[in-house]
C-alpha positions as CSV (number, residue, x, y, z in Angstrom):
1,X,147.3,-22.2,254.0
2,X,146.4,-24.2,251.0
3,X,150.0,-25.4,250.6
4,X,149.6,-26.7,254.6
5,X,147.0,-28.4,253.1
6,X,148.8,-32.0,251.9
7,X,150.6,-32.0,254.9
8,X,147.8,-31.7,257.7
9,X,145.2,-34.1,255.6
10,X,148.2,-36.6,255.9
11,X,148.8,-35.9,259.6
12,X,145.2,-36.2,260.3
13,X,144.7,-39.8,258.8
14,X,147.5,-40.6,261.6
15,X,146.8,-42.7,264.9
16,X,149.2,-40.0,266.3
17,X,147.1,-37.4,265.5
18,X,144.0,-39.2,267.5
19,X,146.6,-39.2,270.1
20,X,148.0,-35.5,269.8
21,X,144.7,-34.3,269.8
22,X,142.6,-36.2,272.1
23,X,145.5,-35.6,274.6
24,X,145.0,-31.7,274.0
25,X,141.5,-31.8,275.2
26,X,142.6,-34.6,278.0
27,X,145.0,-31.8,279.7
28,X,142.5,-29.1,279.2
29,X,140.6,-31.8,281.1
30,X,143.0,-32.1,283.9
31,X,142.8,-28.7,284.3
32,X,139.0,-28.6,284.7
33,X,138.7,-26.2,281.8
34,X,136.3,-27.6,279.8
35,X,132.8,-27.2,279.6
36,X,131.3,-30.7,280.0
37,X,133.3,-33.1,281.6
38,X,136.1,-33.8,284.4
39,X,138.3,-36.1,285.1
40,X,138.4,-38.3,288.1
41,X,141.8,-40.2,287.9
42,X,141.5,-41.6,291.7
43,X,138.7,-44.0,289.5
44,X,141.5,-45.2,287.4
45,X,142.4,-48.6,289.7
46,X,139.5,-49.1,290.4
47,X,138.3,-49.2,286.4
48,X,141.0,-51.6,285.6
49,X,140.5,-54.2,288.3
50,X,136.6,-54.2,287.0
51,X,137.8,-54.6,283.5
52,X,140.2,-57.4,284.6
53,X,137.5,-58.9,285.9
54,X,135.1,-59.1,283.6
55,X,137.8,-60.1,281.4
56,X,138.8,-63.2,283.4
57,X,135.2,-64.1,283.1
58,X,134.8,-64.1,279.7
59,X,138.1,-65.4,279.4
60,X,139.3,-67.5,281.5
61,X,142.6,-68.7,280.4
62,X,143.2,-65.1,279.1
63,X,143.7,-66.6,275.7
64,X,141.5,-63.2,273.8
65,X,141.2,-62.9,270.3
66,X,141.7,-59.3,268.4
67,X,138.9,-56.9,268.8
68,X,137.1,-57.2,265.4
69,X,133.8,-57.7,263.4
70,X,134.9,-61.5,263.5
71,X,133.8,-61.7,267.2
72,X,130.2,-60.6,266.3
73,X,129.6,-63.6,263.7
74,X,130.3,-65.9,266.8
75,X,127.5,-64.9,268.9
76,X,125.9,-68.0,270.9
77,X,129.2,-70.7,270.3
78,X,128.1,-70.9,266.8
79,X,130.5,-69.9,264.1
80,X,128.6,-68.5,261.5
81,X,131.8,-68.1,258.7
82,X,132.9,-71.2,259.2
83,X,129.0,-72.4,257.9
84,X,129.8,-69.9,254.7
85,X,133.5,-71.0,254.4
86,X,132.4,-74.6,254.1
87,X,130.0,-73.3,251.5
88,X,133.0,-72.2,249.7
89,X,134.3,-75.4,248.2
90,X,137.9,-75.4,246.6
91,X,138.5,-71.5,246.6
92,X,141.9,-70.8,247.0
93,X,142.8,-68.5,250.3
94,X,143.2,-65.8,248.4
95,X,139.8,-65.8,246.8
96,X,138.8,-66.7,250.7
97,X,140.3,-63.5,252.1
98,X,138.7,-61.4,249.7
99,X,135.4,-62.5,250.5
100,X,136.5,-62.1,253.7
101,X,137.5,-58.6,253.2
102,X,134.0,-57.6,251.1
103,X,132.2,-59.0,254.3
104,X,134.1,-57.5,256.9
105,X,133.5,-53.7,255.3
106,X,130.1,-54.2,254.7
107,X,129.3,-55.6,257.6
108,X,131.6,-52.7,259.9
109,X,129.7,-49.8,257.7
110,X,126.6,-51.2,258.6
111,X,127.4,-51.1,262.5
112,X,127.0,-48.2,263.5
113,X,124.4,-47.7,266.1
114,X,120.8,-49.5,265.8
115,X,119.2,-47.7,268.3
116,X,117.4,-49.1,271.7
117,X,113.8,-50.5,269.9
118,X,115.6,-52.7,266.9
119,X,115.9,-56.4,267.4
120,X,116.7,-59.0,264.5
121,X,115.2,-62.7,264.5
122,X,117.5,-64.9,262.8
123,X,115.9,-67.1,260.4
124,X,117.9,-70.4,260.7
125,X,117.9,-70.2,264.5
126,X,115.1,-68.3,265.5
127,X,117.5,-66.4,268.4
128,X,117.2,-63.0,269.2
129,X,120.1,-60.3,268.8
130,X,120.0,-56.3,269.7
131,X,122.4,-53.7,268.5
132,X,126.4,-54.5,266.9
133,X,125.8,-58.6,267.2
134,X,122.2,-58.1,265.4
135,X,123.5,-55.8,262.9
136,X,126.6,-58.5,262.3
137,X,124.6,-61.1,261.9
138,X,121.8,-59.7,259.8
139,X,124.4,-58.4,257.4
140,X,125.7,-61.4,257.4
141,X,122.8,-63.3,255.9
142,X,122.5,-60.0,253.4
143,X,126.1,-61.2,252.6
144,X,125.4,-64.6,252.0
145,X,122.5,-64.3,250.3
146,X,124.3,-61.8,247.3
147,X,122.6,-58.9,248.3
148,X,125.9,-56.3,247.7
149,X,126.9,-58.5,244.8
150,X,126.0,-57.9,241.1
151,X,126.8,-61.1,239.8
152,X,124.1,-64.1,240.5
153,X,126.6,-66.7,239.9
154,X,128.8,-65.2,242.7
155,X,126.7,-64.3,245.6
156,X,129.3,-64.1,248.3
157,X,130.8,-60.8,247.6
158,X,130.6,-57.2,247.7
159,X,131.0,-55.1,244.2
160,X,130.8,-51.3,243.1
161,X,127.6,-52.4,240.5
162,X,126.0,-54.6,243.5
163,X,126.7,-51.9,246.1
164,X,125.0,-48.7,243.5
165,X,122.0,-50.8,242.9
166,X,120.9,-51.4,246.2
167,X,117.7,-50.3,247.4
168,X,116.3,-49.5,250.5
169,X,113.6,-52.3,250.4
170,X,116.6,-55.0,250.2
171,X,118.6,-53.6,252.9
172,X,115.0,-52.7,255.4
173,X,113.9,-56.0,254.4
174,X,117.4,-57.8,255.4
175,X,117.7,-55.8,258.6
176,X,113.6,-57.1,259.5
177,X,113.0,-52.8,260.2
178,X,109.6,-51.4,260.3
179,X,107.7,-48.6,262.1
180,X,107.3,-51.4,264.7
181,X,111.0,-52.4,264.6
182,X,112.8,-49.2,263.9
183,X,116.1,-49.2,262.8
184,X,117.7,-46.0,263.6
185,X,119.9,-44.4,260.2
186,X,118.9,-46.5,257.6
187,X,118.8,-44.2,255.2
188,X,122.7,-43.2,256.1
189,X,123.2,-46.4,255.8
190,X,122.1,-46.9,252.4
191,X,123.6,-44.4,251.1
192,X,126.8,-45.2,252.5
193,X,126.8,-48.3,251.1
194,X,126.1,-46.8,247.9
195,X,128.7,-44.2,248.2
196,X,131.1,-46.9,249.0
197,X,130.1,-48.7,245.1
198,X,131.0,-45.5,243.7
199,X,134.4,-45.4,246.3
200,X,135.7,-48.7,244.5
201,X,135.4,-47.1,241.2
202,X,137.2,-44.2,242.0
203,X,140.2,-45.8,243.3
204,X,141.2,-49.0,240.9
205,X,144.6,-48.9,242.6
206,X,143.2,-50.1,245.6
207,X,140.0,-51.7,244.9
208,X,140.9,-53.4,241.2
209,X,139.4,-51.8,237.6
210,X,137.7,-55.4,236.7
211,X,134.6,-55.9,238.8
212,X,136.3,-53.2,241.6
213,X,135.2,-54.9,245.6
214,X,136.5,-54.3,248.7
215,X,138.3,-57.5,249.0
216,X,140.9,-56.5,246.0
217,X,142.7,-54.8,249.4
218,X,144.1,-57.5,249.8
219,X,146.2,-57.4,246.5
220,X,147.4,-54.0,247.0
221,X,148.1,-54.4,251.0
222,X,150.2,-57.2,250.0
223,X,152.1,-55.0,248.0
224,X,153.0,-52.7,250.1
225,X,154.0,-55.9,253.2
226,X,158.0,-55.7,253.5
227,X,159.6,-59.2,253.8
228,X,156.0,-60.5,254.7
229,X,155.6,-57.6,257.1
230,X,152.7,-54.8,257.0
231,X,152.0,-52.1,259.2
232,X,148.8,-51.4,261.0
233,X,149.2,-47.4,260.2
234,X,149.8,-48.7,256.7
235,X,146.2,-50.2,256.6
236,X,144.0,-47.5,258.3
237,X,145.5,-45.2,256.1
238,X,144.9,-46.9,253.1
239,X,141.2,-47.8,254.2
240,X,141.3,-43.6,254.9
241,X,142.8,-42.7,250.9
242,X,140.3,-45.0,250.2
243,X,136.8,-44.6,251.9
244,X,137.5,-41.0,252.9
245,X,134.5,-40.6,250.0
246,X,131.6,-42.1,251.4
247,X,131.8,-40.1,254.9
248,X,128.3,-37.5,254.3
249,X,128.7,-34.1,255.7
250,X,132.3,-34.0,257.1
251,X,134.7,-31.4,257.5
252,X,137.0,-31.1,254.3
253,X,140.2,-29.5,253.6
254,X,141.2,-29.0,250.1
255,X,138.2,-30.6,249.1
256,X,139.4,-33.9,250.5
257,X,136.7,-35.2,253.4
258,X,138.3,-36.0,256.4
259,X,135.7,-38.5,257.6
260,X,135.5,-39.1,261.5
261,X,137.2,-35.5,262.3
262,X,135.3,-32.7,264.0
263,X,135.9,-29.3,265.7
264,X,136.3,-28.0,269.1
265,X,136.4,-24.8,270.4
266,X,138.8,-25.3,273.0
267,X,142.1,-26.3,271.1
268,X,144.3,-23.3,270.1
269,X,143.5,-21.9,266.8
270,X,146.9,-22.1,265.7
271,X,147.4,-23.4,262.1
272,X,145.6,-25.0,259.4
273,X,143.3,-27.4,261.1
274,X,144.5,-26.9,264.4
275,X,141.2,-27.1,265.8
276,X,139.9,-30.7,264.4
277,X,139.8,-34.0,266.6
278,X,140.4,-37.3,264.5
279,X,138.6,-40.2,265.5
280,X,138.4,-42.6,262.3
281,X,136.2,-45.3,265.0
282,X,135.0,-47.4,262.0
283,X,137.9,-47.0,259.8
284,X,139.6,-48.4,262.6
285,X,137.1,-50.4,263.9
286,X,137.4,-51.9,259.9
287,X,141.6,-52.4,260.3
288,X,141.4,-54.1,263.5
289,X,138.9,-56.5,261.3
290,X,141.4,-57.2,258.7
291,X,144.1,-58.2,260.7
292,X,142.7,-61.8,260.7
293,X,141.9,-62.4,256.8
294,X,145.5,-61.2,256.2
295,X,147.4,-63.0,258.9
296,X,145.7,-66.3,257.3
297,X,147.4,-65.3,254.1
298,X,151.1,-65.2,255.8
299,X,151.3,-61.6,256.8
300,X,152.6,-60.1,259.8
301,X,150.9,-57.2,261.2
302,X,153.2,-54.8,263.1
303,X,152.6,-52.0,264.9
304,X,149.8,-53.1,266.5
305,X,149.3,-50.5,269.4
306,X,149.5,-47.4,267.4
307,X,145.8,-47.9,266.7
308,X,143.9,-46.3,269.7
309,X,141.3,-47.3,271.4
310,X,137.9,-46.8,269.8
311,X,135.8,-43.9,270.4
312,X,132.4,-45.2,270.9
313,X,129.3,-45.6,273.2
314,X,130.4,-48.6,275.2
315,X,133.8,-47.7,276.0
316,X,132.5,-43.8,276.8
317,X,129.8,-45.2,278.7
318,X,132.3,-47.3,280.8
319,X,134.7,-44.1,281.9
320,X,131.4,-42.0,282.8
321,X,129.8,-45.2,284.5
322,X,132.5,-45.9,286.7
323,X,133.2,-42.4,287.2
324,X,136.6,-41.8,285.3
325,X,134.8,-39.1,283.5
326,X,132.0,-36.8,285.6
327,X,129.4,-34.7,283.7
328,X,129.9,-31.6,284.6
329,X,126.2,-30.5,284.1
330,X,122.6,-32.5,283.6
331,X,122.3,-31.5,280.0
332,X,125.0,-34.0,279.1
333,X,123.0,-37.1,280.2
334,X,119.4,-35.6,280.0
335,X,119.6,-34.0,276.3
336,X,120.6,-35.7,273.2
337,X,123.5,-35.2,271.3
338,X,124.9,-34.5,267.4
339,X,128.2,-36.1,266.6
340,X,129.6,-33.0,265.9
341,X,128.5,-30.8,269.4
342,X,131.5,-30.1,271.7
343,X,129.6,-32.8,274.1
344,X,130.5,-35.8,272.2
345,X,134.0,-34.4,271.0
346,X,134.8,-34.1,274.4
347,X,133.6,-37.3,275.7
348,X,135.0,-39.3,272.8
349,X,138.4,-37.7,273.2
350,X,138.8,-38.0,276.9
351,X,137.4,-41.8,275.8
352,X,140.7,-42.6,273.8
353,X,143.1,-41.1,276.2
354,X,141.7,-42.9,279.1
355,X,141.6,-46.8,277.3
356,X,145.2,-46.2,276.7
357,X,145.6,-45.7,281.0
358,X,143.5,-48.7,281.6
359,X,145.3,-50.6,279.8
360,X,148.6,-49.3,280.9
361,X,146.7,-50.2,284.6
362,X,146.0,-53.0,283.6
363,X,148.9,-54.8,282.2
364,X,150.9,-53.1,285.1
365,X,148.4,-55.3,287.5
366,X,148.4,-58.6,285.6
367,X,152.0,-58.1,284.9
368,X,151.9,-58.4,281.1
369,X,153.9,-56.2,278.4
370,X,151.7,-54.2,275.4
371,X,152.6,-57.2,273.3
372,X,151.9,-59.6,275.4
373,X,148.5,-57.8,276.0
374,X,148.1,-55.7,273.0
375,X,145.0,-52.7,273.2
376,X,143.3,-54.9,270.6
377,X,142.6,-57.4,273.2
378,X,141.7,-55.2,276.2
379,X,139.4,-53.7,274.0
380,X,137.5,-57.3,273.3
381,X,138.4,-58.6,276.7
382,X,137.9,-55.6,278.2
383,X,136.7,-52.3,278.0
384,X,134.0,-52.9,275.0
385,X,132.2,-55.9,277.1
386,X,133.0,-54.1,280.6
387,X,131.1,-51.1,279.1
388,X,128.1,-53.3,277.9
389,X,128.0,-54.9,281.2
390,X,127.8,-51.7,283.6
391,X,125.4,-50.3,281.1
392,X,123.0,-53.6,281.6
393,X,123.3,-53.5,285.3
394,X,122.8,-49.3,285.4
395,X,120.4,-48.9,282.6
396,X,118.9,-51.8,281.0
397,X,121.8,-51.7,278.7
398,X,121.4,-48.4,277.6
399,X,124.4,-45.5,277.4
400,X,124.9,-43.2,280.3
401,X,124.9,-40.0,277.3
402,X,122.4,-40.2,274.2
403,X,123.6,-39.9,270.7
404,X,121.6,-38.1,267.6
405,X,123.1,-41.0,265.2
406,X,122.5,-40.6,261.6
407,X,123.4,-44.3,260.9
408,X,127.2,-43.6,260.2
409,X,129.4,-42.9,262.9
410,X,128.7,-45.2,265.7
C-alpha cells in the first residue's frame, strides 16, 4: 500500500481526480442511492436560463472577467489595487506581481466563511460589507497597512517572519470582530496564516530562501512556463506541493496532508484512497486568482477548464435552491453540518458535477464554445452571483444547508 502511496497523493492533487470522484458519487446519485440528496436533472434548463440571466444583468455586453479574489477588491465601482498600485511608485512589474501574489493568498486564506452576524465598516469610506467582499476588503487594508509583513520599510507584502508573528489582537482588530461582531473561525484563521509563515520556509524552491513570501511563485511558475506558456494544473499543483502544510486536521497519506480531501462511505473501498473526495476550493479558488498577476507579466495560461467549478456555499446553495439537488430528509437543512459529514461531501460533490452541466447548458443556449465562455467566467458571471441572489430573495441571503466552519474551508 505504502508504495501506492506517491502515486495516489499525486492523483489526488489532480482536477481529474475532483472530477473522477465527484462523478462517482454524481452516478450513485442518479441512481438514488445515496443517503441525503437526489438529483433532479428536468431543473437543469431551467438553472441555466436563470444563470444566463442574471449574468446578462450584471453583464451586459457579456464582456466577464475570470472568477478571482480580484473581483472582491472592486466592490462599489471603486478599485481598491489600483489606489495601492499607484502607492507603488517606480516598482518594476515583477516586484508588482509579487505583491500581487502575497495579497492574493492572504487575502483567499482569509475567505473562508464569516458567518451571518459579521459586518466590516471600511474606514476610508465608511460603506458596509458582509461575508467574501468584507473579508477582501478588510484584508486588504491589513495588507496595506504591513500587517503580514516583517519589514517596516516594506509594508506591502506578505513574509514567513511577518506571517509567524502575528497575533490574534492584529488580525481581530483588522477584521473590526468582537462578541458584538462575531467573526466565525478566527482562531483557524490565525493559525493558518501562521502555518502558512512556517509553509514558505519549508519550501525555498517555491517561496525563495531570502525573506521567503508567497509572491516568490512567481519566479518559480515562470520557470516552469514553456515558450511563455503555463498550465493551470501546473499552478494548483504547485500551490498543493506547497500549502498542503497549513491544512489543520486533514486526512494524510504517507504523512503528506491532503488538504481539502475527505471520506465517503459510499465509493467502493477498492485501493489505497479509494474512498476520498478532492475538493482543493481555496487552492483553487487561489489559482483562478493568479491567472491575472501572471498574465500581466506575459504568460499564457492554458488549460483553463480543467479546473472545476468551486465547491462552496453559493454555488451548493444555487443547485438545492432551484431544485437541481433535493434533500432527501429535513436533517440536511434543519441541522448543521461538519466539513467532513457525508452531508456536505455529498452536496459539494454533486456541486462540482453539476456547474460543469450548466455550463455545458449554457454555452449550448448562448451558442458560445468553453473558450469562448470558459468555467472561470460562468462562475463570476454566473453561478457564484446567481447563488447569492436566490439566497437573498429565499432567505435573507443565507444558505439553504448550514455549515459547522472552522474558519478554513469555506
Amino acid at each position: 500500500m505504502l508504495d501506492a502511496a506517491p502515486q495516489e497523493i499525486a492523483y489526488l492533487h489532480t482536477p481529474q481526480a475532483i472530477r473522477d470522484r465527484c462523478g462517482q458519487l454524481f452516478a450513485l446519485a442518479c441512481e438514488d442511492r445515496l443517503d441525503h440528496f437526489r438529483c433532479r436533472l428536468n431543473r437543469l434548463s431551467a438553472t441555466a436560463n436563470f444563470v444566463i440571466q442574471v449574468m446578462r444583468e450584471k453583464y451586459p455586453t457579456m464582456d466577464i472577467p475570470f472568477h478571482s479574489r480580484w473581483r472582491h477588491f472592486e466592490v462599489n465601482g471603486a478599485s481598491r489595487l489600483s489606489q495601492l498600485t499607484a502607492e507603488l511608485g517606480q516598482w518594476s512589474p515583477l516586484d508588482i506581481a509579487k505583491m500581487k501574489i502575497d495579497l492574493a493568498i492572504t487575502s483567499v486564506l482569509l475567505d473562508a466563511g464569516a458567518g451571518d452576524q459579521w459586518r466590516y465598516v471600511e474606514p476610508i469610506t465608511g460603506k458596509v460589507f458582509r461575508r467574501s467582499e468584507g473579508l477582501a476588503i478588510a484584508s486588504f487594508h491589513l495588507f496595506r497597512q504591513g500587517a503580514f509583513s516583517s519589514h517596516s520599510d516594506h509594508p506591502w507584502q506578505a513574509d514567513a517572519r511577518g506571517l509567524q508573528q502575528l497575533t490574534a489582537a492584529k488580525l481581530t482588530g483588522g477584521f473590526q470582530a468582537s462578541p458584538e461582531n462575531a467573526l466565525v473561525g478566527i482562531d483557524g484563521r490565525l493559525k493558518l496564516l501562521q502555518r502558512l509563515g512556517k509553509a514558505l520556509l519549508s519550501h525555498p524552491d517555491f517561496f525563495g530562501s531570502d525573506t521567503p513570501r508567497p509572491g516568490n511563485l512567481v519566479l518559480y511558475l515562470k520557470s516552469l512556463a514553456k515558450e511563455g506558456q503555463l498550465s493551470t494544473n501546473q499552478i494548483l499543483q504547485t500551490l498543493l506541493e506547497g500549502l498542503g502544510d497549513i491544512w489543520p486536521g486533514r486526512i494524510a497519506i504517507a504523512d503528506v496532508n491532503l488538504g481539502d480531501v475527505w471520506r465517503h462511505p459510499k465509493l467502493p473501498v477498492t485501493d489505497l484512497g479509494s474512498q476520498l473526495v478532492p475538493f482543493h476550493k481555496l487552492s483553487q479558488w487561489l489559482t483562478y486568482s493568479l491567472l491575472e498577476p501572471l498574465q500581466e507579466l506575459g504568460l499564457e495560461i492554458t488549460n483553463l477548464d480543467a479546473l472545476t467549478g468551486l465547491a462552496e456555499y453559493r454555488n451548493g446553495g444555487l443547485c438545492v435552491d432551484l431544485g437541481l439537488l433535493e434533500p432527501k430528509h429535513s436533517q440536511v437543512t434543519r441541522d448543521r453540518h461538519r466539513p467532513d459529514s457525508a452531508v456536505i461531501v455529498e452536496w459539494r460533490a454533486l456541486t462540482v458535477i453539476l456547474l460543469d452541466q450548466i455550463a455545458d447548458a449554457m454555452r449550448q443556449k448562448l451558442n458560445l464554445s468553453s473558450t469562448e465562455l470558459p468555467l472561470a467566467k460562468i462562475l463570476q458571471g454566473g453561478t457564484w452571483a446567481a447563488g447569492r441572489h436566490i439566497a437573498a430573495q429565499l432567505r435573507s441571503g443565507l444558505p439553504p444547508i448550514q455549515i459547522e466552519s472552522d474558519g478554513t474551508v469555506f
